[in-house]
Phi, psi and omega in degrees: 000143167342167124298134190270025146290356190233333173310129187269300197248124180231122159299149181212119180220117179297352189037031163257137204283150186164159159322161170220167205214134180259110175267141186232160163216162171086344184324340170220138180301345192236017200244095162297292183347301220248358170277307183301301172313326188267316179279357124317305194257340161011284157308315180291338160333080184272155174232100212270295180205148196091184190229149158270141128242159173231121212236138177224107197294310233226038183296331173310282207289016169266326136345308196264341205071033194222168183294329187195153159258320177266298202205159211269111194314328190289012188229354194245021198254079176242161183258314168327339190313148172289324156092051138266347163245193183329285199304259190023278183297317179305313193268354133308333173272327176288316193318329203276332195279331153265357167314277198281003169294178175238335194222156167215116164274110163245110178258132171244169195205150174272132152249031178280114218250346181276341198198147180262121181289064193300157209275141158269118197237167202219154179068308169262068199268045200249317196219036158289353209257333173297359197246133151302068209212111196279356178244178202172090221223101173208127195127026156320299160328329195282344179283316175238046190281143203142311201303170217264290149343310185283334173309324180274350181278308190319305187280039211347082161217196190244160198227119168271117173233090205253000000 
């Protein structure tokens, strides 16, 4: 098997019929925290029913040490994009893994060194009771559109971005 650092995309499919629920991480390069964490439990991970994916998007700009190489990957989860830059081109590749999904968890993390920074949780406040999380920030996507939670709302499913 791979090193799963190098693995982009990892499947778990139980081949008992269920949701599949998409985890994404790396959308940004430089955001460690939740890559270190998922390639801890990983293994530990039963998938009872239904498929996991585990998704680590953005490996070139971690590859670079830099937040994104061309553009900020968290803008390009369009089905229309032209696909000239990487995050582009990546997240074409991503697309098909949330076509099909029901739930898509995208975690993110701060790296702002100056402050602590409480987790956000945007869009689903149906399933705020589930997050240890003091803010709640939602209808972002109308602000910022491009993001990954808002693609799955387009589909009306559901998209968790924390």
């Amino acid at each position: 098997m791979m090193n799963i650092w190098q693995q982009d995309i990892v499947v778990k499919d139980s081949r008992i019929p269920g949701n599949t629920t998409t985890i994404m991480v790396w959308v940004h390069g430089n955001e460690l925290a939740w890559p270190i964490a998922l390639r801890e439990i990983m293994s530990y991970i039963e998938v009872v029913s239904g498929k996991v994916n585990f998704i680590f998007a953005n490996l070139k700009a971690l590859e670079q040490n830099k937040r994104f190489v061309e553009m900020n990957m968290n803008r390009c989860f369009f089905n229309w994009q032209n696909g000239l830059s990487y995050e582009q081109q990546r997240v074409a590749q991503i697309l098909p893994y949330l076509d099909e999904s029901d739930l898509l968890l995208d975690c993110h993390n701060t790296t702002n060194t100056h402050s602590s920074v409480p987790m956000f949780l945007w869009e689903n406040s149906e399933y705020a009771q589930y997050f240890d999380t003091s803010i709640m920030v939602t209808w972002f996507d109308g602000i910022q559109p491009g993001s990954s939670d808002g693609y799955m709302y387009q589909q009306w499913k559901v998209g968790i971005c924390l």
